[in-house]
C-alpha atoms as an extended CHARMM CRD file, in Angstrom:
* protein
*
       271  EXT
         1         1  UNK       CA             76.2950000000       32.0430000000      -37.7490000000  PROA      1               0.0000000000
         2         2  UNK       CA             76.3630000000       29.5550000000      -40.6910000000  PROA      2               0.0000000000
         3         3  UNK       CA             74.4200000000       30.9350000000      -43.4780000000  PROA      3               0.0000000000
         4         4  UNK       CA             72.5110000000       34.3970000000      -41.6310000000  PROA      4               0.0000000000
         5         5  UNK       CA             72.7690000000       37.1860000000      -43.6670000000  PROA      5               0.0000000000
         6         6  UNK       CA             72.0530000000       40.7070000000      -43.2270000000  PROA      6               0.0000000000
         7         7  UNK       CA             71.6730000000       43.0200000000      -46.2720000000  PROA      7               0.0000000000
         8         8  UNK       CA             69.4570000000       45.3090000000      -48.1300000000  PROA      8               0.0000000000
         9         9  UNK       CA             66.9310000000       43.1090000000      -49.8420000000  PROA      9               0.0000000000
        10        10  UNK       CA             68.7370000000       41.4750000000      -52.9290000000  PROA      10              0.0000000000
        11        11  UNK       CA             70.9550000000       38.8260000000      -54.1150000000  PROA      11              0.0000000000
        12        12  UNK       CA             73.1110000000       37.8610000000      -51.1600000000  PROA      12              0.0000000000
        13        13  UNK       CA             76.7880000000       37.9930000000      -52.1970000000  PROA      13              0.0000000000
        14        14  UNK       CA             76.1960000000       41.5420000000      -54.9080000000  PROA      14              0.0000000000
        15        15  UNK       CA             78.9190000000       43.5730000000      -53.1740000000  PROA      15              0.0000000000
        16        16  UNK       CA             78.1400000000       46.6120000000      -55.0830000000  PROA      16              0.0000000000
        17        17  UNK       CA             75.2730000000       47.1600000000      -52.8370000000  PROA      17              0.0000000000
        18        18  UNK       CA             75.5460000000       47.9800000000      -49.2210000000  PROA      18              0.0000000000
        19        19  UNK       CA             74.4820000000       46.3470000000      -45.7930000000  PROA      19              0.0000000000
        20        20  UNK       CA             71.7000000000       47.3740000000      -43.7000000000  PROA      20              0.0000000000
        21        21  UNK       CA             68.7490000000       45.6120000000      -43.6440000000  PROA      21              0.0000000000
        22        22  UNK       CA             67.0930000000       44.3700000000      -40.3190000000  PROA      22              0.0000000000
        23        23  UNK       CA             66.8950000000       40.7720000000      -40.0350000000  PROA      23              0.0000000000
        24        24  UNK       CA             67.0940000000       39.4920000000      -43.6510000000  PROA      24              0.0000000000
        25        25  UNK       CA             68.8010000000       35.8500000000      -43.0120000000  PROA      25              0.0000000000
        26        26  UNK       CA             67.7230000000       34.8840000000      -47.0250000000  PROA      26              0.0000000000
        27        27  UNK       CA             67.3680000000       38.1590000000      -48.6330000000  PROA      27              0.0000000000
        28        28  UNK       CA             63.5120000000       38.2220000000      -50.8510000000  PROA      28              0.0000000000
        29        29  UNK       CA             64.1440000000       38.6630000000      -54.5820000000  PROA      29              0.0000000000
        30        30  UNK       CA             60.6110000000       40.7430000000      -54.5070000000  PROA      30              0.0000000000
        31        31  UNK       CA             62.4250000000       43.9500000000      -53.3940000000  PROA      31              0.0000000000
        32        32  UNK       CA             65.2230000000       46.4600000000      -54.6500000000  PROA      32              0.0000000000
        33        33  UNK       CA             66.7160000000       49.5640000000      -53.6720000000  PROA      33              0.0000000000
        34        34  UNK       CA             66.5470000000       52.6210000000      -55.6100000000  PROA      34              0.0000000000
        35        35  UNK       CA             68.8490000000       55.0580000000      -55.9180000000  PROA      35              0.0000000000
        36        36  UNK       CA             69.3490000000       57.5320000000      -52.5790000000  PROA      36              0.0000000000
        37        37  UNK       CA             67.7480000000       60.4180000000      -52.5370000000  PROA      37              0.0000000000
        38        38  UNK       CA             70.1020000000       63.0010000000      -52.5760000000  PROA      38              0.0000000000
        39        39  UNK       CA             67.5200000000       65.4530000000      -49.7690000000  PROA      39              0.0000000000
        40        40  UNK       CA             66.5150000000       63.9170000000      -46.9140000000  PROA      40              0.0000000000
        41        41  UNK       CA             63.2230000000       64.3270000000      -45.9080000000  PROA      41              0.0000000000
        42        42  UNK       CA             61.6410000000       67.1060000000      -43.7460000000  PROA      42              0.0000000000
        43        43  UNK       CA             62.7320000000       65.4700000000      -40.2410000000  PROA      43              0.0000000000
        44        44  UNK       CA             59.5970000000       65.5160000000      -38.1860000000  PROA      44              0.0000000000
        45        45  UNK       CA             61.1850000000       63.6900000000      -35.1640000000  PROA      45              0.0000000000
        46        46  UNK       CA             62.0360000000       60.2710000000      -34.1120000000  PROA      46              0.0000000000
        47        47  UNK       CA             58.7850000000       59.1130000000      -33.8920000000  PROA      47              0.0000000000
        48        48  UNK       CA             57.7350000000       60.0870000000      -37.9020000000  PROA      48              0.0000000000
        49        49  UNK       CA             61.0070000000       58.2650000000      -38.4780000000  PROA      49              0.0000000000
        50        50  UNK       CA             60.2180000000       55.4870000000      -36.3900000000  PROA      50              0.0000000000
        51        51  UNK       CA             56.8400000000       55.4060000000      -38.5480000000  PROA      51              0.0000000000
        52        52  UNK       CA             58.0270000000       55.7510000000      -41.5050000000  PROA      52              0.0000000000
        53        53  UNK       CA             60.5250000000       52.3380000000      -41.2100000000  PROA      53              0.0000000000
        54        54  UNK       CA             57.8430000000       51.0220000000      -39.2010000000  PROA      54              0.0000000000
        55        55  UNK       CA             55.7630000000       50.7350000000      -42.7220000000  PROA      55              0.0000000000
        56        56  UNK       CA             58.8470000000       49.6250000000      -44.5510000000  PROA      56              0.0000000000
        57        57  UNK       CA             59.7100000000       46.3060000000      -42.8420000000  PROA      57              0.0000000000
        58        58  UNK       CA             56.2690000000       45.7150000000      -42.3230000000  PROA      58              0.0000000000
        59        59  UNK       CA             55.7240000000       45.2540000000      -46.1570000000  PROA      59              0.0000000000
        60        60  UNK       CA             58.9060000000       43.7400000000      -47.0660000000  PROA      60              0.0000000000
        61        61  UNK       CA             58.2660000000       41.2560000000      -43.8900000000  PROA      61              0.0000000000
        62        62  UNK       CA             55.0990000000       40.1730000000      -45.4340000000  PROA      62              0.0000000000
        63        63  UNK       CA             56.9250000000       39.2480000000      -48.8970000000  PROA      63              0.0000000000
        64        64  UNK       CA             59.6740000000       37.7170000000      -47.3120000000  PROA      64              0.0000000000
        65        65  UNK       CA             59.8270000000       34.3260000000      -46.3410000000  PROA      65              0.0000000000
        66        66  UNK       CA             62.7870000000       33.8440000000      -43.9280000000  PROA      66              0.0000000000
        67        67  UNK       CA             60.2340000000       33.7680000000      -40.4740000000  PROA      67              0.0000000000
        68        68  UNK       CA             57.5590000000       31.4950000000      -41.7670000000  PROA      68              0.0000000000
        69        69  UNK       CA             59.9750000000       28.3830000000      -40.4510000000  PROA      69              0.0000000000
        70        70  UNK       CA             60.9820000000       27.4340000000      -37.2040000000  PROA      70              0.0000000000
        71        71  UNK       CA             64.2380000000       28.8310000000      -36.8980000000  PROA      71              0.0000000000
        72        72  UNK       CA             67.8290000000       27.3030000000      -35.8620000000  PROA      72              0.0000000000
        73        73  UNK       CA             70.2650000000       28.9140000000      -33.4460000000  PROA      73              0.0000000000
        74        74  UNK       CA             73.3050000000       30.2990000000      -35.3920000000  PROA      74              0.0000000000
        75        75  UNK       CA             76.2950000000       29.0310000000      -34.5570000000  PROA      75              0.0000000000
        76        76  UNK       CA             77.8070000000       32.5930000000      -34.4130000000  PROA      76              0.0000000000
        77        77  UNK       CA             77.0390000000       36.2070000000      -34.3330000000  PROA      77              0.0000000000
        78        78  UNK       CA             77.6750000000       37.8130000000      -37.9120000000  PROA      78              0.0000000000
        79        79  UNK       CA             78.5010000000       41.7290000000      -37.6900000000  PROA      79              0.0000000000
        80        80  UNK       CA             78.2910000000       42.7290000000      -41.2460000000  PROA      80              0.0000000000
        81        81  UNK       CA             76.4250000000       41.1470000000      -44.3250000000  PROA      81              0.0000000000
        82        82  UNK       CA             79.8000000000       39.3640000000      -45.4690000000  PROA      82              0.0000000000
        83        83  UNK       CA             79.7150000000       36.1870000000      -43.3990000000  PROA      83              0.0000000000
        84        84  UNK       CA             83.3110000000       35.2850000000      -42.0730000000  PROA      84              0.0000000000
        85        85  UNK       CA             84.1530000000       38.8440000000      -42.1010000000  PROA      85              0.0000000000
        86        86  UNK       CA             84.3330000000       40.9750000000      -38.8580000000  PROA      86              0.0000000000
        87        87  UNK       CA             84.2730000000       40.3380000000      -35.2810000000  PROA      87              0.0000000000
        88        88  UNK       CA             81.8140000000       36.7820000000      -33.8670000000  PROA      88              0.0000000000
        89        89  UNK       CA             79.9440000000       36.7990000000      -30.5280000000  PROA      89              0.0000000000
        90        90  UNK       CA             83.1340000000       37.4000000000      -28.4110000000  PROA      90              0.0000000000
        91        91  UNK       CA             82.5980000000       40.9830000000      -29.5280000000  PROA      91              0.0000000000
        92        92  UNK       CA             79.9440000000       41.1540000000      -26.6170000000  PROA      92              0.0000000000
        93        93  UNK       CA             81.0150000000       38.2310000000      -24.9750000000  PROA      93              0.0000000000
        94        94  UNK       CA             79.7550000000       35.3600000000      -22.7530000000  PROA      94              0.0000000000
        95        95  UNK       CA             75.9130000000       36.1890000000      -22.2920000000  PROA      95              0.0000000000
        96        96  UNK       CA             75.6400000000       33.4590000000      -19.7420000000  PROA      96              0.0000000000
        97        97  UNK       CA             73.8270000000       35.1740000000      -16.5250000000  PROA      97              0.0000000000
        98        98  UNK       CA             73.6620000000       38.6140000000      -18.1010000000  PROA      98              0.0000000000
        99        99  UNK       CA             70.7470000000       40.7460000000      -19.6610000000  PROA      99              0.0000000000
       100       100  UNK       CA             70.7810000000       41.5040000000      -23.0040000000  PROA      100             0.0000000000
       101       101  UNK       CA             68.7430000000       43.7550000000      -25.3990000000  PROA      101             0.0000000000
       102       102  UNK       CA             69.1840000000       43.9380000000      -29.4470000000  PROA      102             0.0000000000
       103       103  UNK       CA             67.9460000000       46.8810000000      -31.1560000000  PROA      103             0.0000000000
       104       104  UNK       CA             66.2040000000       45.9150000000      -34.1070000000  PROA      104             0.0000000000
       105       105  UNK       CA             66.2690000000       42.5390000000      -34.0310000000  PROA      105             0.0000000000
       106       106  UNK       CA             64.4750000000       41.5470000000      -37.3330000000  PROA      106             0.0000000000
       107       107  UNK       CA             63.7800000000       37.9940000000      -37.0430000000  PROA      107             0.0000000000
       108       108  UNK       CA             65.2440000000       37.0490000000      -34.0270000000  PROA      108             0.0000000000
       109       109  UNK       CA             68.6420000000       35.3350000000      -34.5740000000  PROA      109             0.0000000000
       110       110  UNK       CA             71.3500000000       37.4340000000      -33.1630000000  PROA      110             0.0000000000
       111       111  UNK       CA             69.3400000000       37.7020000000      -29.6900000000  PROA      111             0.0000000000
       112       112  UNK       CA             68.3370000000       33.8180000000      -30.1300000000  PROA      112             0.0000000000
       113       113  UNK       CA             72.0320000000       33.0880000000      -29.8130000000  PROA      113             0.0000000000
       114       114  UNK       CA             72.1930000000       35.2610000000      -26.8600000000  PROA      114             0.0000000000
       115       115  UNK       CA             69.0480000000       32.9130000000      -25.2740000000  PROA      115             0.0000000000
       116       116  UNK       CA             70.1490000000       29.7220000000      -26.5270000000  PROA      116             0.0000000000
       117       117  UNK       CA             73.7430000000       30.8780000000      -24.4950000000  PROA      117             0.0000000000
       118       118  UNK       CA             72.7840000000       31.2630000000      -21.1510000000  PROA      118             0.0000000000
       119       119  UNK       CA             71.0200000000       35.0830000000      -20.6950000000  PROA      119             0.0000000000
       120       120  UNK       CA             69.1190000000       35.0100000000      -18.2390000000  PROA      120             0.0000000000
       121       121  UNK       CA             67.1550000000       37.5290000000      -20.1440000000  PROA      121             0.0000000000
       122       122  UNK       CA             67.0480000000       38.2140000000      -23.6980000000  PROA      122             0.0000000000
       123       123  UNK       CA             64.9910000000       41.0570000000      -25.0120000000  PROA      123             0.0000000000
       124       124  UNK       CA             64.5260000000       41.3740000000      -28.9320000000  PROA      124             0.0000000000
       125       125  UNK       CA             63.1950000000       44.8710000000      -29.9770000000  PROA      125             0.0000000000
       126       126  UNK       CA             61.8640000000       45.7690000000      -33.2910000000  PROA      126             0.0000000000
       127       127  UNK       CA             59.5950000000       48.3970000000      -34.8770000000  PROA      127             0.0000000000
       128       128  UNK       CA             57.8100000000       46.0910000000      -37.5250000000  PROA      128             0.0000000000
       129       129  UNK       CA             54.9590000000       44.0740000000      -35.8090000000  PROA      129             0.0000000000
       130       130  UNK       CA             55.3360000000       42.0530000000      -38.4980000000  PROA      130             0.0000000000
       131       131  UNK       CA             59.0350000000       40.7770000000      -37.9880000000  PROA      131             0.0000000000
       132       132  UNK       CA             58.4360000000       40.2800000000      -34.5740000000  PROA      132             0.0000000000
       133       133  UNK       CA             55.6990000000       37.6220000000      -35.4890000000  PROA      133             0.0000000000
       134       134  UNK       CA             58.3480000000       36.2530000000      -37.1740000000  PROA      134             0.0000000000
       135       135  UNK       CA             61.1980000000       36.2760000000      -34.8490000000  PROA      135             0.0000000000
       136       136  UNK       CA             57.9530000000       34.0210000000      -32.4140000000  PROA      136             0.0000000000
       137       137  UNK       CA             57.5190000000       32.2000000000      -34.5540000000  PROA      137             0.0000000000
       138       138  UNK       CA             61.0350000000       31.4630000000      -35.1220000000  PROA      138             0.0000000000
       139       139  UNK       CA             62.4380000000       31.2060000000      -31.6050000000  PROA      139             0.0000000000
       140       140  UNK       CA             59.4440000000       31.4600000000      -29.3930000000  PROA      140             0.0000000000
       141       141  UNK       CA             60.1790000000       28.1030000000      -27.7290000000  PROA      141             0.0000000000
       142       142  UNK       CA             63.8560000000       29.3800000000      -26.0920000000  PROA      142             0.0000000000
       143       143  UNK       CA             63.7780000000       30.0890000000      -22.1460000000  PROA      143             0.0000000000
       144       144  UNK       CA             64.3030000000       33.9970000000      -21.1320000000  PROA      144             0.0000000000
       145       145  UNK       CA             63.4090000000       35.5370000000      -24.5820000000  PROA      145             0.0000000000
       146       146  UNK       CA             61.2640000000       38.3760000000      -24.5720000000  PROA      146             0.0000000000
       147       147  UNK       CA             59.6280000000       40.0950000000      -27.9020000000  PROA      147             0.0000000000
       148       148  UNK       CA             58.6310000000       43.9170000000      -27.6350000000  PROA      148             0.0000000000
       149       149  UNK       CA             57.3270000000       45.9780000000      -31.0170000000  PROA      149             0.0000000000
       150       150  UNK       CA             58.1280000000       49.3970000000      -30.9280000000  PROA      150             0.0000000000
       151       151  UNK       CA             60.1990000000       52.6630000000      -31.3210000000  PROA      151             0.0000000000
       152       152  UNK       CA             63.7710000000       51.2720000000      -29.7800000000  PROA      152             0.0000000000
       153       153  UNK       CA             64.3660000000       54.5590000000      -27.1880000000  PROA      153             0.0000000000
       154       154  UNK       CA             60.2530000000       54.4890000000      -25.9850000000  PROA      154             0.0000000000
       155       155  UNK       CA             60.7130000000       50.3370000000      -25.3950000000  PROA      155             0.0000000000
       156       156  UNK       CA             64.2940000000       50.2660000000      -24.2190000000  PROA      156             0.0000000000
       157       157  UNK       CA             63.2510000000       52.8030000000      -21.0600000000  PROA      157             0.0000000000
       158       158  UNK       CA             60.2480000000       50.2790000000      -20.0720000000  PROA      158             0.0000000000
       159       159  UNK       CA             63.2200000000       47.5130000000      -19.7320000000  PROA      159             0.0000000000
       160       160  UNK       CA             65.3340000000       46.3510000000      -16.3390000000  PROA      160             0.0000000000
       161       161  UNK       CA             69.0070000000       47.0810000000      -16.1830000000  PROA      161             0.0000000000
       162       162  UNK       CA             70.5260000000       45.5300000000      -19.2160000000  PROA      162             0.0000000000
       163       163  UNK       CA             74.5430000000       44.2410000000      -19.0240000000  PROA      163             0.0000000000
       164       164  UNK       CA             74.8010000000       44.4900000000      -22.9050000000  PROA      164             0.0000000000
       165       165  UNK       CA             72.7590000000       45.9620000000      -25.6010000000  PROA      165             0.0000000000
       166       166  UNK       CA             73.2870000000       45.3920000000      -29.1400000000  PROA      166             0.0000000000
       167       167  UNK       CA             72.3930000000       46.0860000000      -32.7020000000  PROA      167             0.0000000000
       168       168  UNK       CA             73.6100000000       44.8440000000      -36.2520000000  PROA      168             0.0000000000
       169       169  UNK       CA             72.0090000000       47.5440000000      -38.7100000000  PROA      169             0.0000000000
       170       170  UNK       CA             69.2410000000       48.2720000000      -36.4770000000  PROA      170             0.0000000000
       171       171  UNK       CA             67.9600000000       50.9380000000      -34.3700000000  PROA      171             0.0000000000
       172       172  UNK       CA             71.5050000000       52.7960000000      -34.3200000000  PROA      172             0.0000000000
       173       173  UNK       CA             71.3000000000       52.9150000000      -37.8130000000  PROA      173             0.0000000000
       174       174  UNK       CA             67.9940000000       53.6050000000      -38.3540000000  PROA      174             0.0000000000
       175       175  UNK       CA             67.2650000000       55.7790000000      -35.4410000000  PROA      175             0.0000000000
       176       176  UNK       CA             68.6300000000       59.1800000000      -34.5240000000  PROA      176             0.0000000000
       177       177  UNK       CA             71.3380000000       58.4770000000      -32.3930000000  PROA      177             0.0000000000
       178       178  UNK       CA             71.3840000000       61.8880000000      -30.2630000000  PROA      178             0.0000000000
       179       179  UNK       CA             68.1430000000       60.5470000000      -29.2370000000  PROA      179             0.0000000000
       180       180  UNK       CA             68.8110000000       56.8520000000      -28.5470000000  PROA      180             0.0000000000
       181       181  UNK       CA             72.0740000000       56.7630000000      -26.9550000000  PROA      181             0.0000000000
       182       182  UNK       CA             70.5020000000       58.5920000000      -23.7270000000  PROA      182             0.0000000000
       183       183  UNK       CA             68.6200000000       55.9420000000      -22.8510000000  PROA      183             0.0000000000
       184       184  UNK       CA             70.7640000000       53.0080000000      -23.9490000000  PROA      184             0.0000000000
       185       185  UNK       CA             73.0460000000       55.0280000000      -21.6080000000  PROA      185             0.0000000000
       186       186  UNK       CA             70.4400000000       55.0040000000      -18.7580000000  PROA      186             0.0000000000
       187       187  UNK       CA             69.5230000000       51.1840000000      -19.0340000000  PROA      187             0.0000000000
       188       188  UNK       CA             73.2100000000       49.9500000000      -19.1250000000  PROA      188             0.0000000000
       189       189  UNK       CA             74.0490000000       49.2160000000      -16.1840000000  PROA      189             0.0000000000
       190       190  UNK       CA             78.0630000000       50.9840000000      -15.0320000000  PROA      190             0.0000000000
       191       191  UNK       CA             79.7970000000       49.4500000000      -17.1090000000  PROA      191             0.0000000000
       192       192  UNK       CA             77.9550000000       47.2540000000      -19.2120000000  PROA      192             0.0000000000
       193       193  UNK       CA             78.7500000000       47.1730000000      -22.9260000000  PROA      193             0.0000000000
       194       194  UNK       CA             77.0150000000       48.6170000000      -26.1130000000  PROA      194             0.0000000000
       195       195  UNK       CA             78.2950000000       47.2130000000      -29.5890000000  PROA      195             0.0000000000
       196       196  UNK       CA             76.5690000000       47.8640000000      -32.5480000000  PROA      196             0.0000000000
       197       197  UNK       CA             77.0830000000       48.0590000000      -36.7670000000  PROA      197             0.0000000000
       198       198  UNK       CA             76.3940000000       50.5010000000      -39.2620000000  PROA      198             0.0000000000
       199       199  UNK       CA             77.1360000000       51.2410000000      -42.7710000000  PROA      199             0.0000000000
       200       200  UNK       CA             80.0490000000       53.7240000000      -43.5240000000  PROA      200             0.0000000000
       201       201  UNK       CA             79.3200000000       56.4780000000      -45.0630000000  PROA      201             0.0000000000
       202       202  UNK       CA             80.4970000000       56.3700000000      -49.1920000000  PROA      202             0.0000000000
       203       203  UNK       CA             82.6590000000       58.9120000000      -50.2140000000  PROA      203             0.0000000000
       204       204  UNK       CA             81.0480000000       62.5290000000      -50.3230000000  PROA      204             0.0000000000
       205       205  UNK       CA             78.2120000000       61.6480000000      -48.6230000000  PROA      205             0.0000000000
       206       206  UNK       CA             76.6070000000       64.0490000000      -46.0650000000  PROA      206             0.0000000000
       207       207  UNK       CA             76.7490000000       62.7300000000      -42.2510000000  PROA      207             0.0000000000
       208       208  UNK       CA             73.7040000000       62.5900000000      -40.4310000000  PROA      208             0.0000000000
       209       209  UNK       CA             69.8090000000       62.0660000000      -41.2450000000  PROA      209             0.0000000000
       210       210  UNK       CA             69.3060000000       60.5920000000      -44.8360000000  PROA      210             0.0000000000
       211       211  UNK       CA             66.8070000000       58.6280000000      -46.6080000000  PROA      211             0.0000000000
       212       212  UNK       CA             66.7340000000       55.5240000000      -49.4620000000  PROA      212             0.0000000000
       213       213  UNK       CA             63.7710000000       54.3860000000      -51.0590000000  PROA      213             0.0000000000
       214       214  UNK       CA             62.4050000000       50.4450000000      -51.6490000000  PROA      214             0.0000000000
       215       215  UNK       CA             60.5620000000       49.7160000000      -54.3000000000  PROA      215             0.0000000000
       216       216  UNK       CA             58.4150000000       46.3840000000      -54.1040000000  PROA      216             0.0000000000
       217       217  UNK       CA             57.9540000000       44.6670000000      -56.8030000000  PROA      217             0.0000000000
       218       218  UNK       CA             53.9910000000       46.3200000000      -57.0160000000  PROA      218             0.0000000000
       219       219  UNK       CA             55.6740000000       48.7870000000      -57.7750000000  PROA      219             0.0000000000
       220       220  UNK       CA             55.2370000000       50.5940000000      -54.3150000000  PROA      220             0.0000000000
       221       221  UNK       CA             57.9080000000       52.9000000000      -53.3600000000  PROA      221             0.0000000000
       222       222  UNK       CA             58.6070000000       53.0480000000      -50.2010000000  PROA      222             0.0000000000
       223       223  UNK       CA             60.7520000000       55.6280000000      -48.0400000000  PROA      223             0.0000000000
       224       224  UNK       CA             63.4330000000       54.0490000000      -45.3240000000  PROA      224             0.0000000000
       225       225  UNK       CA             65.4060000000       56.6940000000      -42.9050000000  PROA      225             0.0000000000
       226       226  UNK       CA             68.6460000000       56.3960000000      -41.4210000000  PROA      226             0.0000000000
       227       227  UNK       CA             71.6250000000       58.0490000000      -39.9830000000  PROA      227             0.0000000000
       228       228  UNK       CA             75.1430000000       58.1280000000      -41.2530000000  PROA      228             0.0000000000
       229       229  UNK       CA             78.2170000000       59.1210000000      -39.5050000000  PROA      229             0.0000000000
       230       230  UNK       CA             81.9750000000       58.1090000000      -40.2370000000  PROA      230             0.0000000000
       231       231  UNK       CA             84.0270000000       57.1370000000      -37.4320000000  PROA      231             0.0000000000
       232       232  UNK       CA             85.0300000000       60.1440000000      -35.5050000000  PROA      232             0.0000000000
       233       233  UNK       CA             81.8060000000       61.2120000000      -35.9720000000  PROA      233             0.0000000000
       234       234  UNK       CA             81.0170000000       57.8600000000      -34.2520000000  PROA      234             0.0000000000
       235       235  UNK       CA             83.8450000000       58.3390000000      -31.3490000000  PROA      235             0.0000000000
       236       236  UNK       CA             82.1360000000       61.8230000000      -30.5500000000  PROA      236             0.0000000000
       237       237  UNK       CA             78.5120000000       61.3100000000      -30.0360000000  PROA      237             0.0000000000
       238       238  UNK       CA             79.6030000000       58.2500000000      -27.7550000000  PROA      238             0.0000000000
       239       239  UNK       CA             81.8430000000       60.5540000000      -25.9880000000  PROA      239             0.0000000000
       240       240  UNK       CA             79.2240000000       63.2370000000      -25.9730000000  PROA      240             0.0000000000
       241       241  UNK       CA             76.6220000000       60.3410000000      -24.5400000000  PROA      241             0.0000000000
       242       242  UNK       CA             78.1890000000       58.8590000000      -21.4290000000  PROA      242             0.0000000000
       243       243  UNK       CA             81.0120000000       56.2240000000      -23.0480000000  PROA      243             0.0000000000
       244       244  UNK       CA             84.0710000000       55.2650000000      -23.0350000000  PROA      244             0.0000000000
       245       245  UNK       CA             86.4490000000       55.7930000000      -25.8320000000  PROA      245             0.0000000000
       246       246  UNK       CA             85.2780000000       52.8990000000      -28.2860000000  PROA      246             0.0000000000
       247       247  UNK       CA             86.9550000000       50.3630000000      -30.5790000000  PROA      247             0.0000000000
       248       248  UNK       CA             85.7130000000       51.2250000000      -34.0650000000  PROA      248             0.0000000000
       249       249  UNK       CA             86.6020000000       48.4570000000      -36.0980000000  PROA      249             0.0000000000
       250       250  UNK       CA             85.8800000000       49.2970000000      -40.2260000000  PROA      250             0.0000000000
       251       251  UNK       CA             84.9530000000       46.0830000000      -41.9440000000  PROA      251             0.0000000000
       252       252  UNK       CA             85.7230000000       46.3280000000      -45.7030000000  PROA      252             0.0000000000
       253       253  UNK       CA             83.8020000000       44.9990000000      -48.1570000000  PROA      253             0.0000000000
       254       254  UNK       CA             84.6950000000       41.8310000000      -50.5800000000  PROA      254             0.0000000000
       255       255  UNK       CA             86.7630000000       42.6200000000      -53.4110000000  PROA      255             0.0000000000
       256       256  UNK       CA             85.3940000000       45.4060000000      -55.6210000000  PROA      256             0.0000000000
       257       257  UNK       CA             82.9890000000       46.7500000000      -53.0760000000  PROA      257             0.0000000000
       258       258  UNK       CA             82.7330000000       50.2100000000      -52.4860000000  PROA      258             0.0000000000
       259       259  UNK       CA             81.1380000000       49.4400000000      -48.8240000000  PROA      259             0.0000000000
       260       260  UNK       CA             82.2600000000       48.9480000000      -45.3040000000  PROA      260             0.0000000000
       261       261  UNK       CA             80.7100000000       48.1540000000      -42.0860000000  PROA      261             0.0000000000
       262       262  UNK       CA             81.6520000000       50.1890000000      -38.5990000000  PROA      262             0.0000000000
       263       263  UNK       CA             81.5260000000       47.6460000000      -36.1210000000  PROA      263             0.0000000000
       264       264  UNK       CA             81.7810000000       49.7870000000      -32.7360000000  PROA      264             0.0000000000
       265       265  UNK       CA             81.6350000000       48.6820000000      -29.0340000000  PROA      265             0.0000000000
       266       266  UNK       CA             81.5250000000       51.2290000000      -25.7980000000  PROA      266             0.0000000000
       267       267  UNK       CA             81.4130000000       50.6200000000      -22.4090000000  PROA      267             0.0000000000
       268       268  UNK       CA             78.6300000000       52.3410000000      -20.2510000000  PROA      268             0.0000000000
       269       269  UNK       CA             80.6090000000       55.4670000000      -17.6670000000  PROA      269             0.0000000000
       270       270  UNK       CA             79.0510000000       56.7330000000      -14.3950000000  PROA      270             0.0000000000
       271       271  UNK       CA             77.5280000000       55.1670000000      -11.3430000000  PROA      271             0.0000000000
């Protein structure tokens, strides 16, 4: 995946920020993160969440330019922000034949590799309207790629039997995973495969819902959910959800960083 990044919109290289932006390949230098805020907000459900990032990507979509070009195939699948770090494509393997989803797929890369490979059908998911224009625009053209806008758990149960579903700090990191992995769970077919990356939590940080905020350069501040667990945590709500023990591989950062990635894969029990 020569040159496709994913971070939180700035500089691409700072490692003293973390991952987990959806789709940035060339990060905008119109946005920055401000510091996390320390109480989440009132939770008002998955849809308020889905909402709320919903009107975050949307904005920073329209000030970023990395979907207004016709897009090239990447020549691998990158797992964390840190190219050349982590796990490639063989982490879900040959997609030749098989139907894949990614959840959250920004604009359109990671599940462009997965059409450009052989799928014989590719389904990119994301809640901004706006990326998803993008991600057309991009890699309309390929055979068996299908775009869907929308909260990840309402369009994932509207989809056929998928053999892998996937997501590189996207809906599993930015959607409640107690209520996602049900219905990943109930599109996988027995057996089939979900891998995914999130951001580790940083030391002393409290597992489960929190929030960051973006501010665009207007000056608009913007709230951005998401859900942090550390690896056992990770291991249990798999368990909990229908799948096998996973690998959990930590990613650290480059030298100096304070961050590291959970890349995670799981294989679908039950009939």
């Amino acid at each position: 995946m020569t040159g496709w990044i994913r971070s939180w919109p700035w500089a691409v290289g700072d490692s003293s920020r973390p991952c987990g932006s959806r789709g940035f390949s060339r990060p905008p230098h119109t946005a920055d993160r401000e510091e996390r805020v320390k109480h989440a907000m009132p939770s008002g459900g998955h849809l308020v969440d889905a909402s709320v990032n919903a009107r975050a990507w949307n904005h920073i979509a329209v000030q970023d330019s990395t979907g207004d070009d016709a897009g090239a195939v990447p020549e691998r699948i990158e797992w964390t922000c840190w190219p050349g770090r982590g796990p490639g494509a063989e982490f879900i393997g040959d997609p030749a034949g098989l139907r894949v989803a990614e959840l959250g797929c920004g604009t359109g890369e990671h599940i462009a590799y997965a059409a450009a490979h052989g799928a014989r059908l590719a389904v990119g998911v994301d809640i901004a309207e706006q990326r998803i224009a993008q991600a057309r625009a991009r890699f309309g053209h390929l055979p068996a790629l299908v775009w869907r806008v929308g909260d990840a758990a309402q369009e994932l149960a509207e989809l056929p039997r998928l053999d892998v579903c996937f997501s590189i700090y996207g809906a599993l990191w930015y959607a409640d995973p107690a209520q996602l992995l049900p219905v990943i769970h109930n599109r996988l077919r027995p057996g089939g495969l979900l891998a995914f990356s999130v951001n580790g939590p940083r030391p002393g940080e409290l597992p489960g819902r929190r929030v960051d905020n973006l501010t665009l350069t207007s000056g608009t501040r913007l709230p951005v959910v998401h859900y942090s667990y550390d690896a056992d945590a990770w291991r249990g709500l798999l368990d909990e959800h229908g799948f096998a023990p996973p690998e959990v591989l930590p990613v650290e950062g480059p030298a100096g960083s304070p961050y590291r990635t959970f890349v995670i894969r799981a294989h679908r029990i039950g009939d």
